[in-house]
C-alpha positions in Angstrom: 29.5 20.6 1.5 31.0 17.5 3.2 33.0 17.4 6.2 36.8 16.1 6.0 39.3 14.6 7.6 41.0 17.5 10.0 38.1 19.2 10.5 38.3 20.5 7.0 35.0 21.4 4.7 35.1 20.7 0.9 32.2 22.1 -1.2 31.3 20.7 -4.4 30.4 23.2 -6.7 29.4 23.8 -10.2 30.8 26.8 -12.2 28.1 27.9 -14.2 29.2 31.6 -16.0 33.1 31.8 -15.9 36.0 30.7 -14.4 37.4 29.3 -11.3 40.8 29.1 -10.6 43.2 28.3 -7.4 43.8 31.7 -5.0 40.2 32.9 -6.0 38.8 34.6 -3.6 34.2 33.6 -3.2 31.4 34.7 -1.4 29.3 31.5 -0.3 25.8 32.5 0.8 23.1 29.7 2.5 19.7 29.8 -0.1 17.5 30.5 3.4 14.3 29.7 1.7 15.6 26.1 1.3 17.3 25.9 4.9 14.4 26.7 6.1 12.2 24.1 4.6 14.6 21.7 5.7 15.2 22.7 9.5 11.3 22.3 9.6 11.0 19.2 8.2 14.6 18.2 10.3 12.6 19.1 13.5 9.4 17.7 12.4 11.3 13.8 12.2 12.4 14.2 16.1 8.6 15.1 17.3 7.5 12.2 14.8 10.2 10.0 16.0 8.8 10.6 19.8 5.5 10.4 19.2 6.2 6.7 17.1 7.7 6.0 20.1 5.3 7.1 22.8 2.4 5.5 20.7 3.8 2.2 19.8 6.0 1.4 21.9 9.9 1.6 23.1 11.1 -0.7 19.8 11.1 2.2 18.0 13.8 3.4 16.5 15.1 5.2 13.6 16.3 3.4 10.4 16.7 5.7 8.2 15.4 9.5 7.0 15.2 12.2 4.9 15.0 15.9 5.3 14.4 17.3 1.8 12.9 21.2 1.4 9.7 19.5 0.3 9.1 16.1 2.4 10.3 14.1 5.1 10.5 10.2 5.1 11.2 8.3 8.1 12.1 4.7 8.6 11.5 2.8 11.9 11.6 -0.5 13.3 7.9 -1.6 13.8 6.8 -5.2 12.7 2.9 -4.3 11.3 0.7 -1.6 9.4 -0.4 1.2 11.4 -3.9 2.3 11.4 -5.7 5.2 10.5 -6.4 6.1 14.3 -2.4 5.6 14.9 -1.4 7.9 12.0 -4.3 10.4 13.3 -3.4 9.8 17.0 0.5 10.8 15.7 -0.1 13.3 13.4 -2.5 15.2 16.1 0.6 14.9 19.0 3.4 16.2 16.9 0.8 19.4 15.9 0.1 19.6 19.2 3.9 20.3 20.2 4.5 22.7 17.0 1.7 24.7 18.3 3.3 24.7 21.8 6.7 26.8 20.2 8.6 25.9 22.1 12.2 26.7 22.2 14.4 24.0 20.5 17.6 23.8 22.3 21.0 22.5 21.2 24.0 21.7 23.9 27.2 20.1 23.4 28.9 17.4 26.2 29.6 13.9 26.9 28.1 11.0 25.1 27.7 9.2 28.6 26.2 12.5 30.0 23.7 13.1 26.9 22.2 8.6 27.4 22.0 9.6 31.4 19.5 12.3 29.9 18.0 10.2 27.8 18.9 11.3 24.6 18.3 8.7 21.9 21.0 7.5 19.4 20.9 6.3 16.6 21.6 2.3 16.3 25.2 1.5 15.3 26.6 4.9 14.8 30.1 5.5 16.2 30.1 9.5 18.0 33.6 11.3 19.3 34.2 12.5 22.7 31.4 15.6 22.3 27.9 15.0 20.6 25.6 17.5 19.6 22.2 17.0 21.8 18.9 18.6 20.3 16.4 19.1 22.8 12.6 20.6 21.5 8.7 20.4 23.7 7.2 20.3 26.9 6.2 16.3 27.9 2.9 15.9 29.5 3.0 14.3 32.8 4.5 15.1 36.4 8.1 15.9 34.4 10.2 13.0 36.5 12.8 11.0 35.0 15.7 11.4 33.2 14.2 14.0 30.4 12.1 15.6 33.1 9.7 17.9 31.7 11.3 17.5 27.6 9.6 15.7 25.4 12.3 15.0 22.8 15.9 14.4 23.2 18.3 13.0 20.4 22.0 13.1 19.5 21.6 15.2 15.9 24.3 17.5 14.3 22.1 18.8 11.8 20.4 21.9 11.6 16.6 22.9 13.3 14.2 25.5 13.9 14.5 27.8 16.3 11.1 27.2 17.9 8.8 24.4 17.2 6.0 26.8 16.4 8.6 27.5 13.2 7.7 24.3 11.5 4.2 25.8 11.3 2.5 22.2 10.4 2.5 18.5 9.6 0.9 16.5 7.7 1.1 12.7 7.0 1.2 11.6 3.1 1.8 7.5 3.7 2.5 5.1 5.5 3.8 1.7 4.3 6.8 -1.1 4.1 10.4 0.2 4.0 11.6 -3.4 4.5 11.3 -6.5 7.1 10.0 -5.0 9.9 10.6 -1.4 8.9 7.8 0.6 8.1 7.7 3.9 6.5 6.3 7.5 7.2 5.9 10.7 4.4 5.1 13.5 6.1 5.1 17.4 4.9 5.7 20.9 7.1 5.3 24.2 6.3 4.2 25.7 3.4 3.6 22.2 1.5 1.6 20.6 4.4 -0.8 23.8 3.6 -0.9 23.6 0.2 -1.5 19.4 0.3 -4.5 20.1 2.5 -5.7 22.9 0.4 -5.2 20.3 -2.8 -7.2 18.2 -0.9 -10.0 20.4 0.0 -10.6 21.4 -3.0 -10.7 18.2 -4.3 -13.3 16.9 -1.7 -15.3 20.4 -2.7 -15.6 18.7 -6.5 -16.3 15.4 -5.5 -19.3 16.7 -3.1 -20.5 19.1 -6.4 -20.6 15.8 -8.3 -22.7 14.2 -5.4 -24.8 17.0 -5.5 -24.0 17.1 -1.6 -22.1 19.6 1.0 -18.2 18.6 1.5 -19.0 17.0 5.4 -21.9 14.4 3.5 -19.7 13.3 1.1 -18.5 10.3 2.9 -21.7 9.1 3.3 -23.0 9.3 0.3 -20.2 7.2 -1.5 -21.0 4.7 1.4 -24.7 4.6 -0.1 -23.6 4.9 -3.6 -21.2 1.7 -3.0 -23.5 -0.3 -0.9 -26.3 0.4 -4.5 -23.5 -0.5 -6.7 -22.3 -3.7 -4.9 -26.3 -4.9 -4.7 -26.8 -4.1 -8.7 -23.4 -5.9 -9.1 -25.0 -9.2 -7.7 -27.7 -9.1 -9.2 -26.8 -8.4 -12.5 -24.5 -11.5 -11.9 -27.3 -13.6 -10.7 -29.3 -12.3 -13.6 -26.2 -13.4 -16.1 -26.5 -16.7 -14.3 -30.0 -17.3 -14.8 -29.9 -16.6 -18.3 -27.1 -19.0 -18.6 -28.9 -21.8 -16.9 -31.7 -21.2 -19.5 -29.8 -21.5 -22.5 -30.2 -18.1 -23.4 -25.9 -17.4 -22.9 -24.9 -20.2 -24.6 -25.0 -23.3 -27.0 -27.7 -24.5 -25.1 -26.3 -28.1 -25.7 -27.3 -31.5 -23.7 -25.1 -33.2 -21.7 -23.8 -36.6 -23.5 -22.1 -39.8 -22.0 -18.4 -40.0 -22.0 -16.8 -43.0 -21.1 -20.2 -43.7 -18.5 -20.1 -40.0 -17.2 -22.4 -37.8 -18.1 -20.4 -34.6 -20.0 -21.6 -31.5 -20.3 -19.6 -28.6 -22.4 -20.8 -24.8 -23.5 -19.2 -21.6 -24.9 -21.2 -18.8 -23.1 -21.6 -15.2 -24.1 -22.3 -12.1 -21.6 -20.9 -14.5 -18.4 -17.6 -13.2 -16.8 -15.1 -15.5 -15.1 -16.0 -15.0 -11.5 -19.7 -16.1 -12.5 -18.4 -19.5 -13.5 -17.9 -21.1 -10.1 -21.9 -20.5 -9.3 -23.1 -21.7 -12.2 -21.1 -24.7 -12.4 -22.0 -25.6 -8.8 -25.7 -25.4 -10.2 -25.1 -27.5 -13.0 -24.2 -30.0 -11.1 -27.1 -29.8 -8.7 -29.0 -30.7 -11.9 -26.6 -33.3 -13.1 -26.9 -34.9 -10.0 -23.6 -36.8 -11.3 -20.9 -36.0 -14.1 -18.6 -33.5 -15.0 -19.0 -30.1 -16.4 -16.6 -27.3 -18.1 -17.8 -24.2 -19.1 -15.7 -21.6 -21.1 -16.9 -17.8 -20.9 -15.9 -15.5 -24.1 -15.7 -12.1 -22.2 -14.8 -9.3 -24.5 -12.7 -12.0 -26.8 -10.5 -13.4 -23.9 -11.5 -16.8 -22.2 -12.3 -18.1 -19.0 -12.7 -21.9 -18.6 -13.4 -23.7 -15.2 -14.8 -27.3 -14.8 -16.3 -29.2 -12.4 -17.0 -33.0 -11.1 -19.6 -34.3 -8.8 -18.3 -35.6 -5.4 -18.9 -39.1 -6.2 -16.7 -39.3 -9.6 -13.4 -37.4 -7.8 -11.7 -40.8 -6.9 -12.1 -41.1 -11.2 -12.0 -37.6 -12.6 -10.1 -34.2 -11.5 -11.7 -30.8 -13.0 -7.7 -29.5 -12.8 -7.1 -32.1 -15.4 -9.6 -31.2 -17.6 -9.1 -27.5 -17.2 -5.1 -28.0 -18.1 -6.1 -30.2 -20.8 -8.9 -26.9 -22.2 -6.4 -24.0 -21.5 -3.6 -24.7 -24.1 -6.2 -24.1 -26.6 -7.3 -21.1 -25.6 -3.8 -19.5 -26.2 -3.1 -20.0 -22.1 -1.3 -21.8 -19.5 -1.5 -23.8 -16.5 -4.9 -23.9 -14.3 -5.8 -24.8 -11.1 -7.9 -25.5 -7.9 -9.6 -28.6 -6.5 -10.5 -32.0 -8.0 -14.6 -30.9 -7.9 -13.8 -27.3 -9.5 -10.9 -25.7 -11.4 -10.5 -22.8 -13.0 -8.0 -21.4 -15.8 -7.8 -18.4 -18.5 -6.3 -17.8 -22.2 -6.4 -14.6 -24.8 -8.5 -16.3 -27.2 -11.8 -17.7 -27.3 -11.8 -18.5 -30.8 -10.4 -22.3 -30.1 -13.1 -23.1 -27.8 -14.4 -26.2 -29.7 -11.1 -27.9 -29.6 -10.4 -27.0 -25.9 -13.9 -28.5 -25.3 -12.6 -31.6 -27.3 -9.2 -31.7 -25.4 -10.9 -31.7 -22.1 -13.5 -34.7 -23.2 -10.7 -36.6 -24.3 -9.1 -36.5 -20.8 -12.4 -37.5 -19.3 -12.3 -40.2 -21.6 -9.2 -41.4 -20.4 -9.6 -41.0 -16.8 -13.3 -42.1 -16.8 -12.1 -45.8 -18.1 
């Protein structure tokens, strides 16, 4: 149904079983189940929009929402990320006024007399000489002011709950960017705010059975599993590295003199891409002075990253070398710093002739 010129309402309909023709005479009934969904979720966005407010600040305001039977989304001017304890400290205050049921009350007057109450607008819209006010909770505090004791006041014509209490709950799904400076908020009521937390309940109850732990140590123990993890991580990485630096990962080839710097080169198995900074910093700790590139075959794709002693940078860039090694590998580009670069291809199977590329840079700039 849309509203039309003159006060008139069209509805848009579908026919599906027979006919409909001009004169018919119809029966048009509201689905309630649906209306209701949506007057919760409708009355839901005016606490939210308050309690946005009240937490971060008077900026607030509304760009943009939706009041579907199954969600809400809400738009509103705010320049950063909120936090877990704002979302928390949010979701906790509109609960707070759904559990107070109070009466949600609707007048009709003046658009000057609705801003002397307080009653926010919405930025840019053009309203007639009556507007619809909506009116729903108690505010905390002495009640002075312009609302006195109301916590939310807003120019709406759509439709709400009778009594807060009838949106029954809220629950925040995500938070994140609408646009510049707009953030967003998906939030459920009702029915599917209960059955997202009972989702999620039960899935906390399966991850605690595969912890072997009750649902409240959960946390905890994927803290501890992490913190194992990340310390196995490093030093299965420094373990790669070691074994690399032995010879055991790689060619095991000597450095050799190009163009009167010292040149090392090796293909090495088992290494991943991150591990090549390290170990090139601790080849050249050994080299003392010369350059270095390294090319790591991990699961057939390649990682290449070279590097030059301080005192031959003025000479020799590692970015050159890498763009020179890359090509060959089936990639493109490469970059970083004139002591380290770093770069990546598909295939590993040209490594010799990236290795040769690179040496005949070195050559070049080591004249």
């Amino acid at each position: 149904m849309q509203k039309r010129g003159g006060g008139l309402s069209a509805h848009r309909l579908t026919v599906d079983q027979g006919s409909l023709r001009v004169g018919d005479a119809v029966r048009l009934s509201v689905d309630h189940a649906r209306r209701a969904a949506i007057r919760a979720n409708h009355s839901a966005t005016h606490l939210l929009h308050e309690a946005l407010r009240r937490a971060l600040g008077d900026h607030v305001a509304q760009r943009g929402s939706l009041n579907a039977p199954d969600r809400l989304r809400f738009d509103f001017s705010h320049g950063l990320a909120m936090t877990a304890d704002e979302i928390a400290r949010i979701e906790a205050e509109v609960n707070a006024h759904i559990r107070e049921n109070a009466p949600v009350e609707t007048r009709i007057m003046a658009p000057d007399d609705a801003r002397s109450l307080g009653a926010a607008a919405l930025f840019g819209e053009k309203y007639g000489d009556e507007v619809r006010v909506v009116s729903m909770g108690r505010a905390p505090g002495s009640g002075k002011g312009a609302r006195g004791d109301t916590y939310s006041i807003e120019l709406c014509g759509g439709t709400h709950v009778r009594r807060t209490g009838d949106i029954g709950l809220f629950v925040t799904v995500g938070e994140s960017a609408s646009s510049a400076g707009v953030r967003r908020i998906e939030a459920l009521t009702g029915a599917a705010a209960f059955d997202h937390l009972s989702t999620q309940q039960t899935r906390l109850a399966q991850v605690a059975a595969e912890l072997k732990s009750r649902p409240d140590e959960a946390v905890e123990r994927v803290r501890v599993l992490l913190q194992e993890r990340r310390a196995l991580t490093a030093e299965l990485a420094q373990l790669r590295r070691d074994l690399a630096m032995a010879g055991g990962g790689g060619t095991g080839v000597a450095a050799h003199e190009v163009g009167g710097v010292q040149f090392l080169a090796e293909v090495l198995s088992g290494v991943s891409g991150k591990d090549l900074p390290p170990l090139i910093d601790e080849m050249k700790a050994r080299l003392g002075s010369g350059a270095i590139l390294l090319i790591a075959d991990a699961d057939g794709k390649a990682a290449v990253a070279a590097g030059v002693t301080a005192d031959l940078t003025g000479r020799v860039s590692a970015v050159d070398l890498v763009r020179a090694a890359v090509p060959h590998l089936g990639g493109k580009g490469g970059g970083g710093r004139a002591d380290l670069a770093q770069g990546g291809g598909r295939d590993v199977a040209n490594a010799q002739a990236a290795i040769a590329a690179a040496e005949q840079v070195l050559s070049e700039q080591s004249r």
